[in-house]
PyMOL Python script that loads the backbone (N, CA, C, O; Angstrom):
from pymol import cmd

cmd.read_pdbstr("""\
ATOM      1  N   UNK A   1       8.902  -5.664   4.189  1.00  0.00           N
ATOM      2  CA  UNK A   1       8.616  -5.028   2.924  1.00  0.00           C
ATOM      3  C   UNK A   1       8.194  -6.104   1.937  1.00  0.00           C
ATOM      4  O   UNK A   1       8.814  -7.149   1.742  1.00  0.00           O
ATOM      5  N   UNK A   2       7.199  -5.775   1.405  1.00  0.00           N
ATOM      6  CA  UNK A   2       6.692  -6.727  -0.327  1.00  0.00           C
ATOM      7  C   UNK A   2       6.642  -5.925  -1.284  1.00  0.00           C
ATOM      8  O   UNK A   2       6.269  -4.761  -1.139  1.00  0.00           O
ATOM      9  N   UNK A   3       7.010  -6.431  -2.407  1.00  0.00           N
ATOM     10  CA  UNK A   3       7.244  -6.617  -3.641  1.00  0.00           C
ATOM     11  C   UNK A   3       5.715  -7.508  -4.045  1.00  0.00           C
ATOM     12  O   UNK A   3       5.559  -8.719  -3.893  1.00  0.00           O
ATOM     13  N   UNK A   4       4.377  -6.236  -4.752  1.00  0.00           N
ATOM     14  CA  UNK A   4       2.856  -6.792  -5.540  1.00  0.00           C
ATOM     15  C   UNK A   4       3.124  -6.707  -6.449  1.00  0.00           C
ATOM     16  O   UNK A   4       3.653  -5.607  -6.611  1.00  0.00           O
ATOM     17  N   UNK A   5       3.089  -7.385  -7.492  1.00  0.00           N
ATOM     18  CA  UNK A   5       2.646  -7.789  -9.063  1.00  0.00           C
ATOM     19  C   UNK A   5       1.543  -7.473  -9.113  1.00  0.00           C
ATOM     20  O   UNK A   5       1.219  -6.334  -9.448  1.00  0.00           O
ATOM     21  N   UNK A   6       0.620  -8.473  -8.768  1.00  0.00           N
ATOM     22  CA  UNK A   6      -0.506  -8.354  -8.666  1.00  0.00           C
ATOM     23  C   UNK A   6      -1.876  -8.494  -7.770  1.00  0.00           C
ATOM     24  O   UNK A   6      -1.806  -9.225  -6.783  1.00  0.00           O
ATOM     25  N   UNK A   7      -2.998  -7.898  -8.030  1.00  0.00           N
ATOM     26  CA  UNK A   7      -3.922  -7.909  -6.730  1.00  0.00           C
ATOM     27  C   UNK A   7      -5.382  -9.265  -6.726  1.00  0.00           C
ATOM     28  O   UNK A   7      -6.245  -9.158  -7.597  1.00  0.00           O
ATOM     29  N   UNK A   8      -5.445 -10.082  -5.995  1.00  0.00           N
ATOM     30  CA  UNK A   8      -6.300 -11.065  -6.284  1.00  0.00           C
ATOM     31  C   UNK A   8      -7.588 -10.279  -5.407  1.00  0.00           C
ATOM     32  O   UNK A   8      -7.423  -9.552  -4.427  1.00  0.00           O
ATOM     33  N   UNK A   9      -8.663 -10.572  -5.927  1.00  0.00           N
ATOM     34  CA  UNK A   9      -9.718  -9.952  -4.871  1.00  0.00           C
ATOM     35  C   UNK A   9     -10.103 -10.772  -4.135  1.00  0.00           C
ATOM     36  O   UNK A   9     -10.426 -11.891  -4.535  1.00  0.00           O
ATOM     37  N   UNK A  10     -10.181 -10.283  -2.449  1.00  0.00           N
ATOM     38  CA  UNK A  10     -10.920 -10.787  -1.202  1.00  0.00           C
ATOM     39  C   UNK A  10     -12.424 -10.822  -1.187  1.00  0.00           C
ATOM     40  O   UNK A  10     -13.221 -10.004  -1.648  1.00  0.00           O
ATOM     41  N   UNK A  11     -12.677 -12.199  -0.414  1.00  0.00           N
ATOM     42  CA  UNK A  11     -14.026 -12.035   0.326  1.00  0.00           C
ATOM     43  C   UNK A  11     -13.850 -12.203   1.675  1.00  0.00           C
ATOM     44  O   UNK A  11     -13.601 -13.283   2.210  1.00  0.00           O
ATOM     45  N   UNK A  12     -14.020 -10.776   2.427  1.00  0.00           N
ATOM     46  CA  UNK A  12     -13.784 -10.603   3.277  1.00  0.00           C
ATOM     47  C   UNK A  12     -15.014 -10.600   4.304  1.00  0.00           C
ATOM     48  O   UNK A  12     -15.728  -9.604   4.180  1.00  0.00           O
ATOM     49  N   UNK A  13     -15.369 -11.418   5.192  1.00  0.00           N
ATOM     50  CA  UNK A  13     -16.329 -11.496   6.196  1.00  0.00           C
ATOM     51  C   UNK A  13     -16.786 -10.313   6.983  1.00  0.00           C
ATOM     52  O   UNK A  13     -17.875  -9.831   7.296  1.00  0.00           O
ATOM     53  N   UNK A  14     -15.307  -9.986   7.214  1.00  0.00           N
ATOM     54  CA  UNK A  14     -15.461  -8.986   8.836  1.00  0.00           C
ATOM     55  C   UNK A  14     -15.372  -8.087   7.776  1.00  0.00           C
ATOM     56  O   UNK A  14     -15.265  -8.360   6.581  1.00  0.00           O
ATOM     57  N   UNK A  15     -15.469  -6.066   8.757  1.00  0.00           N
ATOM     58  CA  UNK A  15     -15.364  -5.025   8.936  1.00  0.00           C
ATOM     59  C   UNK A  15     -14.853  -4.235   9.262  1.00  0.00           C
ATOM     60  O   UNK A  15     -15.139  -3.037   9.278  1.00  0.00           O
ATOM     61  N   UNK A  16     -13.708  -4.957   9.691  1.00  0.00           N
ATOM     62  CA  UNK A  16     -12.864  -4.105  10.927  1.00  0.00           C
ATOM     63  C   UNK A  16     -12.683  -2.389  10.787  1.00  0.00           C
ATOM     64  O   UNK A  16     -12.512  -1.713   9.772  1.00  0.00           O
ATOM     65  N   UNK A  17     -12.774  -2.040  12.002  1.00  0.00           N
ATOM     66  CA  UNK A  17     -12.779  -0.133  11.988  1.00  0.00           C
ATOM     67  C   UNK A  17     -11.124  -0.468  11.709  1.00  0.00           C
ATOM     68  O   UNK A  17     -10.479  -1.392  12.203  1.00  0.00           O
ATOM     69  N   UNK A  18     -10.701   0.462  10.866  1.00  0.00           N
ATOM     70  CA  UNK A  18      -9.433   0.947  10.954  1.00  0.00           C
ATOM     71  C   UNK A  18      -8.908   2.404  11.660  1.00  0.00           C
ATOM     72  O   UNK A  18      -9.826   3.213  11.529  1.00  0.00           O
ATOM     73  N   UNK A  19      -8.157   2.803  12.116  1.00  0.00           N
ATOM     74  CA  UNK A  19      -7.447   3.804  12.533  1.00  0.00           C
ATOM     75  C   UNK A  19      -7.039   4.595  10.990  1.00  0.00           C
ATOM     76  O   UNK A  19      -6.742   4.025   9.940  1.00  0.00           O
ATOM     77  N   UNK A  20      -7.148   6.316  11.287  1.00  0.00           N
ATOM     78  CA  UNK A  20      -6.577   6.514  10.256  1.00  0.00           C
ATOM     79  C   UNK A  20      -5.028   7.049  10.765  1.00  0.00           C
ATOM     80  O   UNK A  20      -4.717   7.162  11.951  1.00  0.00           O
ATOM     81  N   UNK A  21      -4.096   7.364   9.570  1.00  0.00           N
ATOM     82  CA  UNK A  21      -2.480   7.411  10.084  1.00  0.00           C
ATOM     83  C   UNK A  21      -2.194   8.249   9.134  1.00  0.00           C
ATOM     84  O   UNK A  21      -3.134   8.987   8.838  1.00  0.00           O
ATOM     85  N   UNK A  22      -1.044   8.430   8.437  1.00  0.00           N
ATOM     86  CA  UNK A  22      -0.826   9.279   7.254  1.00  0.00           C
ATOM     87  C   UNK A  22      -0.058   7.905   6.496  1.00  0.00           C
ATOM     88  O   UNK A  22       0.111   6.723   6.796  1.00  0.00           O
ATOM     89  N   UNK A  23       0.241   8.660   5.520  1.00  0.00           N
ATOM     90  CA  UNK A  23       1.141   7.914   4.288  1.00  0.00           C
ATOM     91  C   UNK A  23       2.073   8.387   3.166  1.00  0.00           C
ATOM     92  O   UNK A  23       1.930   9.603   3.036  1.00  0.00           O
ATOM     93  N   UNK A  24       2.740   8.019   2.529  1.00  0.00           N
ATOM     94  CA  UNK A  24       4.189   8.642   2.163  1.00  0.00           C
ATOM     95  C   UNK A  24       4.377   7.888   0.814  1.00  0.00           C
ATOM     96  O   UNK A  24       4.314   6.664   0.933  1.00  0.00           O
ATOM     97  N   UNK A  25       4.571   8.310  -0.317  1.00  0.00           N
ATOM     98  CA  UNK A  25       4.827   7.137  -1.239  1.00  0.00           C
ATOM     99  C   UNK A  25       6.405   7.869  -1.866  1.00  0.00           C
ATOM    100  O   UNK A  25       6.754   9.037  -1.693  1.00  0.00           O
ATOM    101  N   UNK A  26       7.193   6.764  -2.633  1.00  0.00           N
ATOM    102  CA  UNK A  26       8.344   7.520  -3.472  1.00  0.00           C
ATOM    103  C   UNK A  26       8.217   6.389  -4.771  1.00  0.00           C
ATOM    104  O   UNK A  26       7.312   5.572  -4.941  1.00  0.00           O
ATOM    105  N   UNK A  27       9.351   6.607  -5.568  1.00  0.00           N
ATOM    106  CA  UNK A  27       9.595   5.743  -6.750  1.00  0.00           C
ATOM    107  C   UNK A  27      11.193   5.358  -6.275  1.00  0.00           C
ATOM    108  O   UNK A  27      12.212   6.037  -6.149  1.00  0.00           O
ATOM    109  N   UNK A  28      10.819   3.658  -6.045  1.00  0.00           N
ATOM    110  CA  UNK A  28      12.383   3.039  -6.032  1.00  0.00           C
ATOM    111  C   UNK A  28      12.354   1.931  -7.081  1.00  0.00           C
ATOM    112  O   UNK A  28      11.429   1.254  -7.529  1.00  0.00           O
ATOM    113  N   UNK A  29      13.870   1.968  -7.367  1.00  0.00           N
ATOM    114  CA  UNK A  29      14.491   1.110  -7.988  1.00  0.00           C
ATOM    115  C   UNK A  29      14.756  -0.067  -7.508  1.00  0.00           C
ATOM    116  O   UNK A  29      14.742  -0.027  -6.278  1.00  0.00           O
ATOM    117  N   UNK A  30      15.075  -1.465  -8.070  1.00  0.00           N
ATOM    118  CA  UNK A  30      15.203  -2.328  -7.639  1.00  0.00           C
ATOM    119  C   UNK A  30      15.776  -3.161  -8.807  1.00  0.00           C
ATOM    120  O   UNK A  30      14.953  -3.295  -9.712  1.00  0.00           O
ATOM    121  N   UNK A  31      17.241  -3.893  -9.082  1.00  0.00           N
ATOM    122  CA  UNK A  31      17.441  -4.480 -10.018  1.00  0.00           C
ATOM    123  C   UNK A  31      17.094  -4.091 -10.899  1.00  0.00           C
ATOM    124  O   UNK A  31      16.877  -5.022 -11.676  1.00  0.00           O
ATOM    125  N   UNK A  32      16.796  -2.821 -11.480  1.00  0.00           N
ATOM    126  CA  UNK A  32      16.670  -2.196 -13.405  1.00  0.00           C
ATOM    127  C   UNK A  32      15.140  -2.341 -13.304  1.00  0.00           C
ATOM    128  O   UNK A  32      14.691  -2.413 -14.448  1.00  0.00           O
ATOM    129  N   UNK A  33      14.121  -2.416 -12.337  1.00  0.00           N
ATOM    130  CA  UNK A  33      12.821  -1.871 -12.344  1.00  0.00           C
ATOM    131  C   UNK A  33      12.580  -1.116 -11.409  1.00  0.00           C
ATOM    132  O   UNK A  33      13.148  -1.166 -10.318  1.00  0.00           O
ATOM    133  N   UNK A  34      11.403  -0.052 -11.843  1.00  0.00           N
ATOM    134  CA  UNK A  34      11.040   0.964 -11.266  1.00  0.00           C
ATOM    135  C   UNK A  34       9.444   0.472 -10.336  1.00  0.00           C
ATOM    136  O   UNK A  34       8.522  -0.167 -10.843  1.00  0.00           O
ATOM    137  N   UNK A  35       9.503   1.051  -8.716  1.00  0.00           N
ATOM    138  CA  UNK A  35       8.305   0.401  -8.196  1.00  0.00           C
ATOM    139  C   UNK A  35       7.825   1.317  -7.515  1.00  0.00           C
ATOM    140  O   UNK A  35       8.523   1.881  -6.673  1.00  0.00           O
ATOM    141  N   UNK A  36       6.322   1.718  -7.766  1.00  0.00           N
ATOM    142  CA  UNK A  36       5.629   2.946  -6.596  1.00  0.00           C
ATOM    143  C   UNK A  36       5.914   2.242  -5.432  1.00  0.00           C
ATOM    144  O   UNK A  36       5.592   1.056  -5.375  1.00  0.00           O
ATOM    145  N   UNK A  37       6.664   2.978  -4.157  1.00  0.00           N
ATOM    146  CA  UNK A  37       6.842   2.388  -2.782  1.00  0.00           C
ATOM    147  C   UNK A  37       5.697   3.156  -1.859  1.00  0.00           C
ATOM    148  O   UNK A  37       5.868   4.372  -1.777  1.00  0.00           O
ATOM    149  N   UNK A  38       4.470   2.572  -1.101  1.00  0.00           N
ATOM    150  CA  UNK A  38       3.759   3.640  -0.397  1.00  0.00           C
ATOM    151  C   UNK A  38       4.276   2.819   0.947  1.00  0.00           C
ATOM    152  O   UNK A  38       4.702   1.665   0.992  1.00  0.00           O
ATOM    153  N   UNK A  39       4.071   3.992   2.279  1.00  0.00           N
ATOM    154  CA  UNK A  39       4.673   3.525   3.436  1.00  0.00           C
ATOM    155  C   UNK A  39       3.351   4.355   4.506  1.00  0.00           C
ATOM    156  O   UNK A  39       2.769   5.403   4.223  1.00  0.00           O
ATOM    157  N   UNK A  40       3.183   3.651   5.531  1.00  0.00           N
ATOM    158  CA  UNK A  40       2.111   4.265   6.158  1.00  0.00           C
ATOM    159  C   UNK A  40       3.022   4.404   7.812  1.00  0.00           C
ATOM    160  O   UNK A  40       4.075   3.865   8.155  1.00  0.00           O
ATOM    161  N   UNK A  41       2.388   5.058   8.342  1.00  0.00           N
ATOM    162  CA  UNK A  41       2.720   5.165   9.620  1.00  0.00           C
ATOM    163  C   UNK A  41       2.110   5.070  10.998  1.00  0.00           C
ATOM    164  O   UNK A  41       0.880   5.081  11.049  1.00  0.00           O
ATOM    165  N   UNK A  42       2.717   4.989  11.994  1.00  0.00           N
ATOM    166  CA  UNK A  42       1.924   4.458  12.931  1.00  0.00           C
ATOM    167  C   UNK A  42       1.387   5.630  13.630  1.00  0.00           C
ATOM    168  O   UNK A  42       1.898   6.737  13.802  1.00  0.00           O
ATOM    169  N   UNK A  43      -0.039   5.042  14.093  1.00  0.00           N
ATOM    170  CA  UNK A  43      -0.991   6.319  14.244  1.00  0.00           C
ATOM    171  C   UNK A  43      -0.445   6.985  15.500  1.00  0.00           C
ATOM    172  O   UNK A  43       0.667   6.638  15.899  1.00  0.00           O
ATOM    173  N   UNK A  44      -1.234   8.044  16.249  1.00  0.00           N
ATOM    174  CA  UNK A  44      -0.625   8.959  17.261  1.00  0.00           C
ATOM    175  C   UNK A  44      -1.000   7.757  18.702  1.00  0.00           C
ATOM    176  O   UNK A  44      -0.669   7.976  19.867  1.00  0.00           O
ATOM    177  N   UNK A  45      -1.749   6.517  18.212  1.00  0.00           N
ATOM    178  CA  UNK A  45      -1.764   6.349  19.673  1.00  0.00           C
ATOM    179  C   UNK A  45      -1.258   5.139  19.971  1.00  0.00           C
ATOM    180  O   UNK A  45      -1.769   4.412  20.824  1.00  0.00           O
ATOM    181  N   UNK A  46      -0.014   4.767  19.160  1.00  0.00           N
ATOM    182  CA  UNK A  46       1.067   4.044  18.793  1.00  0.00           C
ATOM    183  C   UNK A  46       1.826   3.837  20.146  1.00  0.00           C
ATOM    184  O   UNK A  46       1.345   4.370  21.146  1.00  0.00           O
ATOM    185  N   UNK A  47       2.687   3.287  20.226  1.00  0.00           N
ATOM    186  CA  UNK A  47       4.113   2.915  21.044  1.00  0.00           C
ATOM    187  C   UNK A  47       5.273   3.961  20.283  1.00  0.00           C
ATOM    188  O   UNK A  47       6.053   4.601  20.988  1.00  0.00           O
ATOM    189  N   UNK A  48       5.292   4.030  19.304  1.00  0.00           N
ATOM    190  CA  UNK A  48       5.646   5.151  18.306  1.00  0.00           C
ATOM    191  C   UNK A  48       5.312   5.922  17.308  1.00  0.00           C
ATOM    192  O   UNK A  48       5.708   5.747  16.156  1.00  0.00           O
ATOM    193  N   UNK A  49       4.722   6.633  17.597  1.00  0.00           N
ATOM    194  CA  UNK A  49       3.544   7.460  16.481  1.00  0.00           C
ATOM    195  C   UNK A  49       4.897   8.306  15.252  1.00  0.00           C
ATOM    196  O   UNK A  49       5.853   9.052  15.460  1.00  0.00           O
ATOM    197  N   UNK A  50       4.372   7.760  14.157  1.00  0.00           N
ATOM    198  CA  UNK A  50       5.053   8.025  13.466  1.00  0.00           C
ATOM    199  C   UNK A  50       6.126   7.207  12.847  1.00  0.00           C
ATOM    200  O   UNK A  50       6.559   7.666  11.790  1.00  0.00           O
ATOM    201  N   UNK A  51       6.671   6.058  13.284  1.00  0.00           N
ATOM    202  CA  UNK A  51       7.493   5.103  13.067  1.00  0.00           C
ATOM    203  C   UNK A  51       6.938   4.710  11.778  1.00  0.00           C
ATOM    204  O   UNK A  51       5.801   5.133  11.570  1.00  0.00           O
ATOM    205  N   UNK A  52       7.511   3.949  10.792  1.00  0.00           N
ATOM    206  CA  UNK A  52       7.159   3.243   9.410  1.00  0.00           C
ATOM    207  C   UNK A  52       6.269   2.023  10.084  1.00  0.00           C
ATOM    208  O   UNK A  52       6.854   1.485  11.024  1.00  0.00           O
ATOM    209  N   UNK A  53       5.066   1.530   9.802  1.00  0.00           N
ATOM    210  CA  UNK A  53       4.461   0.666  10.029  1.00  0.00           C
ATOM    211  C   UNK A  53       4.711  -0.542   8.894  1.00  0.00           C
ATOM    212  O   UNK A  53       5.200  -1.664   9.025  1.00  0.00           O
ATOM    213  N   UNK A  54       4.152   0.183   7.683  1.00  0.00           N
ATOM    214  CA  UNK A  54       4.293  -1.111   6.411  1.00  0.00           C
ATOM    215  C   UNK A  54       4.518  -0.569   5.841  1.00  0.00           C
ATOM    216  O   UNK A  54       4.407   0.653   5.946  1.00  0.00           O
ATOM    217  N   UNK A  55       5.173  -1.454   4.475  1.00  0.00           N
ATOM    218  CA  UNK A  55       6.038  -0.862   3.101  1.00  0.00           C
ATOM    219  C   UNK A  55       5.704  -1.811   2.268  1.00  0.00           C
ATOM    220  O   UNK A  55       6.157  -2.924   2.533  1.00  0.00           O
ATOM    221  N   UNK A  56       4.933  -1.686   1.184  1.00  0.00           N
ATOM    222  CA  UNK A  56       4.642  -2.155  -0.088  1.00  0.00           C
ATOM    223  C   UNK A  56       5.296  -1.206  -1.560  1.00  0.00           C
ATOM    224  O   UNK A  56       5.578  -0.017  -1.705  1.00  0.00           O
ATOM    225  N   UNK A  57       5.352  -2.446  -2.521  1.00  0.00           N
ATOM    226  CA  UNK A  57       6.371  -1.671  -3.631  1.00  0.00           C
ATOM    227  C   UNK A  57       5.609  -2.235  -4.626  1.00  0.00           C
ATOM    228  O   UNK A  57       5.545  -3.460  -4.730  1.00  0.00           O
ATOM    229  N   UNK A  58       4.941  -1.394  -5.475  1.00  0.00           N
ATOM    230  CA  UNK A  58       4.126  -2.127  -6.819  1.00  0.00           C
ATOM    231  C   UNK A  58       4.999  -1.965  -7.876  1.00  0.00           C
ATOM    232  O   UNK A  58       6.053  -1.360  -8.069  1.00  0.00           O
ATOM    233  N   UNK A  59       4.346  -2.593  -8.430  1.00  0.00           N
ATOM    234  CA  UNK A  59       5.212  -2.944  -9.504  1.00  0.00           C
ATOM    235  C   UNK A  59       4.534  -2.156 -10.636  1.00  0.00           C
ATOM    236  O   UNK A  59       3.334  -2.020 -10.397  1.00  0.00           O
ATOM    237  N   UNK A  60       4.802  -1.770 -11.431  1.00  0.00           N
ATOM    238  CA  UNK A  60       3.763  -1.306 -12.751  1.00  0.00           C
ATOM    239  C   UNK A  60       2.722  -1.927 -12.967  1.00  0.00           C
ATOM    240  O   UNK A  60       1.694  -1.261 -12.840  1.00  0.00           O
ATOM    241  N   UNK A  61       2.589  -3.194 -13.310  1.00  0.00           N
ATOM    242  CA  UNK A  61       1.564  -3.658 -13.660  1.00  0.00           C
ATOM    243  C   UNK A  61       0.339  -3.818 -11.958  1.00  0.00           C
ATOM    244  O   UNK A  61      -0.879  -3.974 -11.864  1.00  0.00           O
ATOM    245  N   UNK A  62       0.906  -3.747 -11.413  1.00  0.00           N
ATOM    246  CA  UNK A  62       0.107  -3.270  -9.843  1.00  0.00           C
ATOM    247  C   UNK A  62      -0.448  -2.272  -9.704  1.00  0.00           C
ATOM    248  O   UNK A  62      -1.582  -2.207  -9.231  1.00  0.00           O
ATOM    249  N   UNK A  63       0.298  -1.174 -10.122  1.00  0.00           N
ATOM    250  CA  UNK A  63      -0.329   0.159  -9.808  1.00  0.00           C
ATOM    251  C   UNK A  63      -1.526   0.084 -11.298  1.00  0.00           C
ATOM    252  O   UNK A  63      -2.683   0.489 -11.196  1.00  0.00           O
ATOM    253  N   UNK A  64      -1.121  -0.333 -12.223  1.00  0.00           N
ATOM    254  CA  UNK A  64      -2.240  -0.394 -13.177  1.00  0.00           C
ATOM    255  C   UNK A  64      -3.377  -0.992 -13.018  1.00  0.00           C
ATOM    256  O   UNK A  64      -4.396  -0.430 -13.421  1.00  0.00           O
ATOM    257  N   UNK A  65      -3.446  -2.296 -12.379  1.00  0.00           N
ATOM    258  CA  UNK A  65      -5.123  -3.118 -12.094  1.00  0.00           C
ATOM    259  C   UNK A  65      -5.294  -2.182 -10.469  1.00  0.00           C
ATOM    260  O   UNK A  65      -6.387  -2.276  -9.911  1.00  0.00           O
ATOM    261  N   UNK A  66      -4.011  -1.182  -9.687  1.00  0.00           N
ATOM    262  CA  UNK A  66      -4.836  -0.614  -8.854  1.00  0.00           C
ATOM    263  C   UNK A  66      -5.934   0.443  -9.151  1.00  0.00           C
ATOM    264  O   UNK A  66      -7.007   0.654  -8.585  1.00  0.00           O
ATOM    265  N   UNK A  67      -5.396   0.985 -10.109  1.00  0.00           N
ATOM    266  CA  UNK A  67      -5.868   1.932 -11.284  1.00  0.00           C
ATOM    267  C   UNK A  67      -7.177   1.734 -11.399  1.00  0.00           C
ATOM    268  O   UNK A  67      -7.992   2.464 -10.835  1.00  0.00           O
ATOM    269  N   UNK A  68      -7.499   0.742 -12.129  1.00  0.00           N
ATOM    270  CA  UNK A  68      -8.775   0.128 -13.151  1.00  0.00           C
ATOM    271  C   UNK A  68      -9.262  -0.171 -11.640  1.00  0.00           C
ATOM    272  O   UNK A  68      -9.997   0.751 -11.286  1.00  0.00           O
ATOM    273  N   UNK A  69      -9.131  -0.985 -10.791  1.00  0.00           N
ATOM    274  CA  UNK A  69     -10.114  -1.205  -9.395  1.00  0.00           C
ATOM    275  C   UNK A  69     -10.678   0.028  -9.210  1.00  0.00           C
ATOM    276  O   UNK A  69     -11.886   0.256  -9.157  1.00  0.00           O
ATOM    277  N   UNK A  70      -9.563   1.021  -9.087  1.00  0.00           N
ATOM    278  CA  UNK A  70     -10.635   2.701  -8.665  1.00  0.00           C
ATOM    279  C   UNK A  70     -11.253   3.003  -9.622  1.00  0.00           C
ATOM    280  O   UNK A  70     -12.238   3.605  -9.194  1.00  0.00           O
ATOM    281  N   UNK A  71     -11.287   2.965 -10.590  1.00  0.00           N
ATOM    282  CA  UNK A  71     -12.185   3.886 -11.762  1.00  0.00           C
ATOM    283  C   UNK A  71     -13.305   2.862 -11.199  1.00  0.00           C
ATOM    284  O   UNK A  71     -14.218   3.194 -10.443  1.00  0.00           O
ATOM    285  N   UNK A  72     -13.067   1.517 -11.716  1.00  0.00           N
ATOM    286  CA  UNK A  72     -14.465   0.399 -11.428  1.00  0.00           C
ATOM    287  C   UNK A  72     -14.775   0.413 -10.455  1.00  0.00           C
ATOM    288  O   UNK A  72     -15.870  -0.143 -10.533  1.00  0.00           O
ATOM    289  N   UNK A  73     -14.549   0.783  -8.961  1.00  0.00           N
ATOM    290  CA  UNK A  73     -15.269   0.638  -7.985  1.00  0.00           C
ATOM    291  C   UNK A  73     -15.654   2.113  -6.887  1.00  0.00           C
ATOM    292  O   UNK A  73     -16.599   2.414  -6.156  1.00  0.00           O
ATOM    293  N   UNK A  74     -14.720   2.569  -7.162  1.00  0.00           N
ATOM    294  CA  UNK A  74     -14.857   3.822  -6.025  1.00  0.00           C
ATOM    295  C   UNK A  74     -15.745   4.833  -6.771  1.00  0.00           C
ATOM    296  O   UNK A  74     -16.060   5.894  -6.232  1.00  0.00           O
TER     297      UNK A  74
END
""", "prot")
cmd.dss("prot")
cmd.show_as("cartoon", "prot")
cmd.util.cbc("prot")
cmd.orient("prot")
């Protein structure tokens, strides 16, 4: 699990195809701050489809420059 502040932008070479999976988000606490938690899962053609794959926890100011990236780019 991580704990983002903030997002630096990549230059990313490759392309890679991704798999798509589903995803799950909640609001946790942590020491007297509040953090969007999103969690993705492992796809159906997994070793365990469905198991928690990754867990990221933004922080406010994370989910905010994630914010402003989508309006500005998508």
């Amino acid at each position: 699990m991580a704990i983002v502040r903030t997002f630096d932008k990549l230059d990313l070479k490759a392309n890679a195809r991704h798999t798509e999976t589903n995803g799950g988000w909640s609001i946790q606490g942590q020491d007297g701050e509040k953090f969007l938690q999103i969690n993705t899962v492992g796809s159906s053609d997994r070793e365990i489809p469905g198991k928690v794959s990754q867990t990221l926890r933004l922080s406010k100011d994370a989910v905010e420059q994630l914010a402003d990236l989508a309006e500005k780019h998508l």
